[in-house]
KOLMAR-747109 format. One record per residue (C-alpha): residue number from 1; residue in three letters; x, y, z; chain. Coordinates in steps of 0.5 Angstrom, whole numbers, padded with zeros to 4 digits, m for minus. Example, Ala and Ser with C-alpha at 12.3 -4.5 7.8 and 13.67 -1.06 7.14 Angstrom:
<pts>
PT  seq  type     xx     yy     zz  mol
PT    1   ALA   0025  m0009   0016    A
PT    2   SER   0027  m0002   0014    A
</pts>
This chain:
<pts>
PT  seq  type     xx     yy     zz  mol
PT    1   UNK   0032   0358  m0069    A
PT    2   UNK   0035   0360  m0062    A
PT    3   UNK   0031   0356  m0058    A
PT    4   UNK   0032   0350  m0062    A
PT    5   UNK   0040   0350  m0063    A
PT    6   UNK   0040   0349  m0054    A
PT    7   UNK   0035   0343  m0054    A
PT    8   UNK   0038   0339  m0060    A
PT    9   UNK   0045   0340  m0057    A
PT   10   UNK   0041   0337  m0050    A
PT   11   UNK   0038   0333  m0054    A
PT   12   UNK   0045   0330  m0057    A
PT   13   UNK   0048   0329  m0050    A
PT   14   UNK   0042   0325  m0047    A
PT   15   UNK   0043   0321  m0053    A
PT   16   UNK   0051   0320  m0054    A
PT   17   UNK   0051   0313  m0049    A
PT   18   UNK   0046   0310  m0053    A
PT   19   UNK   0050   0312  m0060    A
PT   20   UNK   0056   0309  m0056    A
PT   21   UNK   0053   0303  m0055    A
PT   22   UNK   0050   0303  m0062    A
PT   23   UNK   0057   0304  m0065    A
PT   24   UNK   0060   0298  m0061    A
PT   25   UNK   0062   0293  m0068    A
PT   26   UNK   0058   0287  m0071    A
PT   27   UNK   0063   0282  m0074    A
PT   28   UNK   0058   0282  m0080    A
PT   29   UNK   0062   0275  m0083    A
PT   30   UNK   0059   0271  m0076    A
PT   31   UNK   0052   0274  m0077    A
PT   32   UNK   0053   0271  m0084    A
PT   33   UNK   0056   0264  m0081    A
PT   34   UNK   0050   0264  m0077    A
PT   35   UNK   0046   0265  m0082    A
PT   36   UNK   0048   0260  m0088    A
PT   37   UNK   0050   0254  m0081    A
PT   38   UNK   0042   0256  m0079    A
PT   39   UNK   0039   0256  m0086    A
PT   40   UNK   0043   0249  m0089    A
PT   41   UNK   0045   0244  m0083    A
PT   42   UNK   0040   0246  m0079    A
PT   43   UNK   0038   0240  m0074    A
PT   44   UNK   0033   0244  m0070    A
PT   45   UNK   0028   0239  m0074    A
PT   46   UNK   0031   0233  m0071    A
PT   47   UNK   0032   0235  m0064    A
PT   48   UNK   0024   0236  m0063    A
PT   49   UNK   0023   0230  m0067    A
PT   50   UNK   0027   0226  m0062    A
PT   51   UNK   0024   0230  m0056    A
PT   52   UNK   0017   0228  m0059    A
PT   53   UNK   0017   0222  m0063    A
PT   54   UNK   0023   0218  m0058    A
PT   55   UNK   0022   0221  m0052    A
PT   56   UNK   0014   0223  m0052    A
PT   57   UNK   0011   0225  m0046    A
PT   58   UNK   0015   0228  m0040    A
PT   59   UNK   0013   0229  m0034    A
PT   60   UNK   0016   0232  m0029    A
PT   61   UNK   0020   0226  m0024    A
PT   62   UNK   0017   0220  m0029    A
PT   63   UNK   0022   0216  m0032    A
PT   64   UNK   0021   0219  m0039    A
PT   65   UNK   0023   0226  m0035    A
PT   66   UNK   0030   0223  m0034    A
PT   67   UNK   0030   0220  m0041    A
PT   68   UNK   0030   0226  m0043    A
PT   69   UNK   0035   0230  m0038    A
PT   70   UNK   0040   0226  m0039    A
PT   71   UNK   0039   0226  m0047    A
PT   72   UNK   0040   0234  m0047    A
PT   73   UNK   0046   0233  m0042    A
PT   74   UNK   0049   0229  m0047    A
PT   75   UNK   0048   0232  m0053    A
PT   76   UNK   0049   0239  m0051    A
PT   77   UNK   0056   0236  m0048    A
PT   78   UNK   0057   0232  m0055    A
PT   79   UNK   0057   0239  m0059    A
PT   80   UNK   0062   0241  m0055    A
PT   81   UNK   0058   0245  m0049    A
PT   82   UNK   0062   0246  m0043    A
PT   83   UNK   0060   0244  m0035    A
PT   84   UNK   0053   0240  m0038    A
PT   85   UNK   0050   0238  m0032    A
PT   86   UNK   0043   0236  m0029    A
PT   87   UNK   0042   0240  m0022    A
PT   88   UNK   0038   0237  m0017    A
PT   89   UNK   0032   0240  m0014    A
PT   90   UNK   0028   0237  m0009    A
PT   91   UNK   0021   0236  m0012    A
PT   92   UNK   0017   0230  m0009    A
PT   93   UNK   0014   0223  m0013    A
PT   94   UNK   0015   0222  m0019    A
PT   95   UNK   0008   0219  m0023    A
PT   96   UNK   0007   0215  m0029    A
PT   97   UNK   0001   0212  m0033    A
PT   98   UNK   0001   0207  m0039    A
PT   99   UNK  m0006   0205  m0038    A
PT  100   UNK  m0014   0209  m0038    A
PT  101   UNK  m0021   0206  m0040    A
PT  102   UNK  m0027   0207  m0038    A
PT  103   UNK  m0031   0201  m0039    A
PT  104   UNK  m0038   0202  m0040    A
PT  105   UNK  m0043   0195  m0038    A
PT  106   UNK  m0050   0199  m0037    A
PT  107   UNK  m0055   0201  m0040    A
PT  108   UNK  m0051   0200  m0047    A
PT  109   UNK  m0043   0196  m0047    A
PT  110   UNK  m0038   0201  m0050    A
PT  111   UNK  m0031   0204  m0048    A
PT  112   UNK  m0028   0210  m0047    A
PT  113   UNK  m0021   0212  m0047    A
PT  114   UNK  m0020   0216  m0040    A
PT  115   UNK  m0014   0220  m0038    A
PT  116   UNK  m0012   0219  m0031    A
PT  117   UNK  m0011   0226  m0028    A
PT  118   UNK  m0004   0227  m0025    A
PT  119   UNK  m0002   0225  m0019    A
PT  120   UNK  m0008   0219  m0019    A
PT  121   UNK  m0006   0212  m0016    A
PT  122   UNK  m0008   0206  m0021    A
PT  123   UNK  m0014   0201  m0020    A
PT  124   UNK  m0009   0197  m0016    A
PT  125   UNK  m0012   0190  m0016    A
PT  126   UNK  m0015   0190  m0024    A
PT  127   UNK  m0021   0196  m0026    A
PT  128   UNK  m0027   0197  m0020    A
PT  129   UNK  m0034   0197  m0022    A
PT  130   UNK  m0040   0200  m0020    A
PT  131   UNK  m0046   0206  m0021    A
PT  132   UNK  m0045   0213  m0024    A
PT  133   UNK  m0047   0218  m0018    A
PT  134   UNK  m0048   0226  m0020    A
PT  135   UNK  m0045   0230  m0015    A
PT  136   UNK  m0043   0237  m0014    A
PT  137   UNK  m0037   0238  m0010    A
PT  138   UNK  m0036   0246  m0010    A
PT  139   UNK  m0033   0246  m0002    A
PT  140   UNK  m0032   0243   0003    A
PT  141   UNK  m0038   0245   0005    A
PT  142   UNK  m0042   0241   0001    A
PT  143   UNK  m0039   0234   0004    A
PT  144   UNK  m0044   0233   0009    A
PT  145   UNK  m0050   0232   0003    A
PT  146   UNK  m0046   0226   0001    A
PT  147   UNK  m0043   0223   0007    A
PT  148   UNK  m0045   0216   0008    A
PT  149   UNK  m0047   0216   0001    A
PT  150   UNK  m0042   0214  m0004    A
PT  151   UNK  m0039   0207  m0002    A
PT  152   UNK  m0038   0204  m0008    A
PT  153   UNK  m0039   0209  m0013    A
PT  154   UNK  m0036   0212  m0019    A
PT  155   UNK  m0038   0219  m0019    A
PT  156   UNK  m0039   0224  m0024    A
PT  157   UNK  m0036   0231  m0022    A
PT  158   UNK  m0036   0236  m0028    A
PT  159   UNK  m0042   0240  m0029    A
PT  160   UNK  m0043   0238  m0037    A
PT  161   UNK  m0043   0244  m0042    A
PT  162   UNK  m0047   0246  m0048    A
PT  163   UNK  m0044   0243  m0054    A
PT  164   UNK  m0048   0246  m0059    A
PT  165   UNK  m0050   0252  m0057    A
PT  166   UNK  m0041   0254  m0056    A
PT  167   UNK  m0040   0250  m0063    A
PT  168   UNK  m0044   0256  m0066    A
PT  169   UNK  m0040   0261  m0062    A
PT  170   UNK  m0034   0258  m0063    A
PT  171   UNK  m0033   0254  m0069    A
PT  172   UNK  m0027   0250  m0071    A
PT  173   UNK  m0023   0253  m0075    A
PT  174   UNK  m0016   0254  m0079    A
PT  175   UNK  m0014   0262  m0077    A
PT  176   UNK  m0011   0265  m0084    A
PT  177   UNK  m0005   0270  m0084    A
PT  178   UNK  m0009   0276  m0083    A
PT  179   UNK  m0012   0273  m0076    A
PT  180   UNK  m0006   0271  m0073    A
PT  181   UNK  m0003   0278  m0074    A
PT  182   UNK  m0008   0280  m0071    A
PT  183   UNK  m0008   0274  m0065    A
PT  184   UNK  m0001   0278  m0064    A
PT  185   UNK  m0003   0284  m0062    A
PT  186   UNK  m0007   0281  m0056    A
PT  187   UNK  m0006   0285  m0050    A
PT  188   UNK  m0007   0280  m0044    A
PT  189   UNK  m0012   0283  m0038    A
PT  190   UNK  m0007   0286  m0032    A
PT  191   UNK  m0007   0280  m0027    A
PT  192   UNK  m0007   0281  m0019    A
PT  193   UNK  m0001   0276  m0017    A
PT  194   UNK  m0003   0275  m0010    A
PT  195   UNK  m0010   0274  m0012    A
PT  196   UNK  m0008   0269  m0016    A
PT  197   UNK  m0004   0266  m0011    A
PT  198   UNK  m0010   0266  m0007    A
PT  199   UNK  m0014   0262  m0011    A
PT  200   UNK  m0009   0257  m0013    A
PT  201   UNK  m0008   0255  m0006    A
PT  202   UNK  m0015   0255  m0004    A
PT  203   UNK  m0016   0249  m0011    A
PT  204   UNK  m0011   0246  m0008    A
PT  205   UNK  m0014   0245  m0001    A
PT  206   UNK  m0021   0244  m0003    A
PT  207   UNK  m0018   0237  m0008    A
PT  208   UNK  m0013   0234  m0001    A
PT  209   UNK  m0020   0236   0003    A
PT  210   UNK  m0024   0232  m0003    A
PT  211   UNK  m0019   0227  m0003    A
PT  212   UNK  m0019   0225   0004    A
PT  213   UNK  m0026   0225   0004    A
PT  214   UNK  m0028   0220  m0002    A
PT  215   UNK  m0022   0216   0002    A
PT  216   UNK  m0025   0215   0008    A
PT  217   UNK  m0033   0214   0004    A
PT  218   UNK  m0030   0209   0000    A
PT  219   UNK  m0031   0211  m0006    A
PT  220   UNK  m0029   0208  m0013    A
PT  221   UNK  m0027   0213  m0018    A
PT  222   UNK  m0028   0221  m0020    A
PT  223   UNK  m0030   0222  m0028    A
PT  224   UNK  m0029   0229  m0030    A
PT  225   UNK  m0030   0233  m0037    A
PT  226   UNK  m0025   0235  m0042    A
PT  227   UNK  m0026   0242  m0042    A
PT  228   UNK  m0022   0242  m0050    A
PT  229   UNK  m0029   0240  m0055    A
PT  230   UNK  m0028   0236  m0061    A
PT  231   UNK  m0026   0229  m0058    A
PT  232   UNK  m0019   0232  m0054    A
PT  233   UNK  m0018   0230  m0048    A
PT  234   UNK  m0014   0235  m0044    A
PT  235   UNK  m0010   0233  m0038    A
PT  236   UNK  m0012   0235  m0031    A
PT  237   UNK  m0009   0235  m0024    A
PT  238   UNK  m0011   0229  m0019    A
PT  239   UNK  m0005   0231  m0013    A
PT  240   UNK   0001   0233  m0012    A
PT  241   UNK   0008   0231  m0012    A
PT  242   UNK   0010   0233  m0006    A
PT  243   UNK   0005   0230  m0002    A
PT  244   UNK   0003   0223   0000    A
PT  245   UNK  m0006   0224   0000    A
PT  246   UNK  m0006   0220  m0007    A
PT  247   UNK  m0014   0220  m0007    A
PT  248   UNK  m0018   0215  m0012    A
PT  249   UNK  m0017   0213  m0019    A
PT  250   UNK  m0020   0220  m0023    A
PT  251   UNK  m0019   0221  m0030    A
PT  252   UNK  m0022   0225  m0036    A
PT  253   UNK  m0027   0222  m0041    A
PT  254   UNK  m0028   0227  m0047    A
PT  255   UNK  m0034   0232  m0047    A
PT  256   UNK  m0039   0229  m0051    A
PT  257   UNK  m0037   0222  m0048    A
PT  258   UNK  m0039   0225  m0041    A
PT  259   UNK  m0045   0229  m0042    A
PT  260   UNK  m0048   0222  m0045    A
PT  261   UNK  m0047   0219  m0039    A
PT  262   UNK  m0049   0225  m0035    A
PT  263   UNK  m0056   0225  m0039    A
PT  264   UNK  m0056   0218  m0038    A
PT  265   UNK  m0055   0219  m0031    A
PT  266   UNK  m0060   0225  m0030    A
PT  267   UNK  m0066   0221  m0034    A
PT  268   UNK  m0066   0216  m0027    A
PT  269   UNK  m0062   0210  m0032    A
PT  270   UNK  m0058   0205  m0028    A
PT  271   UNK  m0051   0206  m0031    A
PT  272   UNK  m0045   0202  m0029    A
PT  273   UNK  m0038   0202  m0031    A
PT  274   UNK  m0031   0199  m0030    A
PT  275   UNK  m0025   0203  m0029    A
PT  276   UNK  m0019   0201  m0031    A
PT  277   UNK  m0012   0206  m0029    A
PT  278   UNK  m0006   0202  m0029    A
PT  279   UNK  m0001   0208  m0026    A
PT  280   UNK   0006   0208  m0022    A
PT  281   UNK   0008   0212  m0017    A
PT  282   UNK   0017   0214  m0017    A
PT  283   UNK   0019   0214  m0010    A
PT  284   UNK   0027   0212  m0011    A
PT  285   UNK   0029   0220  m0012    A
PT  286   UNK   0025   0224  m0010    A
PT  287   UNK   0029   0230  m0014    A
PT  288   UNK   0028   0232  m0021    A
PT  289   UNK   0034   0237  m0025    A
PT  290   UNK   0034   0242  m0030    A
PT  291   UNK   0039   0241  m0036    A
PT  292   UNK   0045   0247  m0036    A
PT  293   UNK   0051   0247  m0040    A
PT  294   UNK   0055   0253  m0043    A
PT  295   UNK   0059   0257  m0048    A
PT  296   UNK   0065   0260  m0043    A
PT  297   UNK   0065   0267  m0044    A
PT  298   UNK   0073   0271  m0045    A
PT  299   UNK   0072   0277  m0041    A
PT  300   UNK   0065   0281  m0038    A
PT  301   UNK   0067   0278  m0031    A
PT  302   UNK   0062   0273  m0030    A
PT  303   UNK   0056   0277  m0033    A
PT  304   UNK   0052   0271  m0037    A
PT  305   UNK   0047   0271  m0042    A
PT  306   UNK   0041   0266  m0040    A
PT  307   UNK   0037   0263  m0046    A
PT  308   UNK   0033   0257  m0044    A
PT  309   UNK   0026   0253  m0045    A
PT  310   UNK   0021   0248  m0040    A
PT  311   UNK   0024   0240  m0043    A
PT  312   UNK   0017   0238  m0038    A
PT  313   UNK   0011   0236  m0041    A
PT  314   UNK   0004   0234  m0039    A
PT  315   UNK   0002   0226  m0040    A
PT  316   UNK  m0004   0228  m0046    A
PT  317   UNK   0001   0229  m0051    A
PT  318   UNK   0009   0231  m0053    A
PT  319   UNK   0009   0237  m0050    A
PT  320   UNK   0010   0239  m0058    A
PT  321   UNK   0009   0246  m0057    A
PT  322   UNK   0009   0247  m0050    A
PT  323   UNK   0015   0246  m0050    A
PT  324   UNK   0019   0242  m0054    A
PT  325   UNK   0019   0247  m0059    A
PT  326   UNK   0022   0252  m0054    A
PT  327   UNK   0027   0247  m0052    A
PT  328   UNK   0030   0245  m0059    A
PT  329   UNK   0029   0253  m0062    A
PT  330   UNK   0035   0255  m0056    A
PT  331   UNK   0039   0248  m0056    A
PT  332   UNK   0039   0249  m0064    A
PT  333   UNK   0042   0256  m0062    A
PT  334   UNK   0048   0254  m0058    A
PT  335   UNK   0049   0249  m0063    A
PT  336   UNK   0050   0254  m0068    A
PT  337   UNK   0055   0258  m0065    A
PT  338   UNK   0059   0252  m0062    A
PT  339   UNK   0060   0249  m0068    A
PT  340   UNK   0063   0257  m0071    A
PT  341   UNK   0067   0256  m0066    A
PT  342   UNK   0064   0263  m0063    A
PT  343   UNK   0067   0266  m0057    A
PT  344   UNK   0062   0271  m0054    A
PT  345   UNK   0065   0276  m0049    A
PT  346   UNK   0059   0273  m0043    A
PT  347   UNK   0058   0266  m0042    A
PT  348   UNK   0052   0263  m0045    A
PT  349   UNK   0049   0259  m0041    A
PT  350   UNK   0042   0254  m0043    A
PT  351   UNK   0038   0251  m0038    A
PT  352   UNK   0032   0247  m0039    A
PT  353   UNK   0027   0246  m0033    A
PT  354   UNK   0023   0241  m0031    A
PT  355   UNK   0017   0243  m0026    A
PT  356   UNK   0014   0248  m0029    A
PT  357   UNK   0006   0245  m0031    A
PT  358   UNK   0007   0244  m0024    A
PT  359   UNK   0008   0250  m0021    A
PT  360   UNK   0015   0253  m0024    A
PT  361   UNK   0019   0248  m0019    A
PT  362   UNK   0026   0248  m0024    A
PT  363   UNK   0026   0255  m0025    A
PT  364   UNK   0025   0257  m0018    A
PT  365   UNK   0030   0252  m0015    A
PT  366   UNK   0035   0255  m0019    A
PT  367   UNK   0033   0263  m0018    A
PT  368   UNK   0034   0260  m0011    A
PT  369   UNK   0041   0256  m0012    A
PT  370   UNK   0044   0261  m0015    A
PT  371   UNK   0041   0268  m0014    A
PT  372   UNK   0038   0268  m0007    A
</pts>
């Protein structure tokens, strides 16, 4: 008993800042506000409705990308939002498609819907038609087997994969409750960072070495497989923004359309197509801009609380949940307490980048602006 008076007396001094910080008073009639403004004026529905459904996909630099930050910049100002702004940051080319088929002639006639990956230019001069070639292209290394043979070819790049056999690994299905929770509880592997710095660098100077070499053989097109089964087609890198090595025409045909095609291929069947990209590159502004606005704070002298979500999103979807549903959740947010006429001790400051499915370019920028 002796003993244990010293150590909970030690224990208590160790602890008293945590009780202090814990006895600092919540207004419990705003949280209560919050609550009832949340639950019965909610508009959080409407504004990921509007960023889907009206403005559809955003990718970075392309019109809809504009769209979309100067509908954030005036909404968050029409509730009242201080300093609502676009930041500029250099970024590159903007791009955008509005067409992908890939038009099968021989040995059958059907179409596919493609997906022209990022970055790819378009079939400028109406769709290029040609012969299916199998290549594997895994360095560049491998050019050589190649050179000289491709002109005029429409090219196969993907390794096909078993369909069936990771149907019965993997069935489709509709997790229940109990399985999200244990989703939840996943612990992703520790990851090197530089490492994986390093293989984002060498995949990117193995495409612009790729992209030069098909040039100059004079090829007419890439088809790659979705890696998504069931039909999805999953957008994919073709190039980059910040660089003017456009390549060639390359989209994603589904799984099972392009292992068809690749069976057909390796049975000895002549098999032609035509490829249609219609896609535009945006060159008369180089930046793009992430959206801030902000509630002002009344004292803690310039500390700032950050609440934020990327508007950005592939050209496959609406980018729903990734992240729209991020960007409505925090716009509803600051919403809410401006409407309560709430006044924080810190600033509240939202931001909204773009960017960030090509690299985390917004946010870095504003790190860099503000913080470097």
């Amino acid at each position: 008993m002796n003993r244990t008076v010293p150590r909970l007396f030690a224990l208590l001094l160790v602890l008293s800042p945590v009780f202090a910080l814990a006895a600092e008073p919540v207004d419990l009639e705003m949280v209560s506000r919050i609550r009832d403004e949340g639950y019965r004026r909610s508009q959080v529905m409407e504004i990921a409705r509007h960023l889907t459904d009206e403005l559809g996909p955003r990718v970075t630099g392309s019109p809809a990308m504009k769209k979309a930050n100067e509908w954030t910049r005036e909404k968050l100002a029409s509730w009242g939002l201080q300093n609502a702004r676009l930041e500029p940051y250099q970024f590159g080319r903007g791009w955008s498609y509005t067409r992908g088929v890939v038009q099968v002639l021989r040995p059958y006639e059907t179409m596919h819907l493609a997906l022209p990956k990022t970055w790819t230019p378009g079939t400028d001069e109406g769709p290029v038609r040609g012969p299916l070639m199998i290549v594997s292209i895994e360095s560049e290394k491998d050019f050589e087997q190649y050179r000289g043979k491709l002109a005029g070819k429409v090219l196969l790049e993907s390794t096909p994969r078993d369909l069936i056999k990771e149907a019965r690994e993997v069935p489709a299905r509709r997790y229940s409750p109990e399985a999200l929770d244990e989703l939840a509880l996943y612990s992703a592997p520790d990851r090197d960072p530089l490492a994986s710095a390093k293989r984002r660098t060498e995949m990117l100077k193995l495409r612009s070495a790729l992209n030069r070499f098909l040039i100059e053989e004079k090829a007419l097109a890439t088809i790659d497989a979705s890696n998504f089964d069931w039909g999805i087609l999953r957008a994919a890198r073709g190039g980059l923004p910040d660089t003017e090595e456009a390549g060639i025409p390359s989209v994603i045909l589904s799984a099972e359309e392009y292992n068809r095609l690749y069976r057909l291929v390796s049975a000895g069947r002549e098999v032609e197509v035509e490829v249609d990209v219609r896609a535009r590159f945006h060159t008369d502004d180089r930046n793009a801009y992430n959206t801030i606005a902000e509630i002002p704070g009344t004292d803690r002298n310039g500390e700032i609380v950050m609440v934020g979500a990327h508007l950005d999103s592939w050209h496959s979807g609406t980018g729903a949940t990734d992240n729209a549903a991020g960007c409505a959740v925090v716009m509803e947010a600051v919403r809410i307490l401006q409407a309560l006429g709430v006044k924080p001790k810190r600033t509240i400051r939202i931001a909204l980048w773009t960017g960030e499915e090509q690299g985390l370019y917004g946010s870095y920028a504003y790190v860099t602006e503000h913080f470097g």
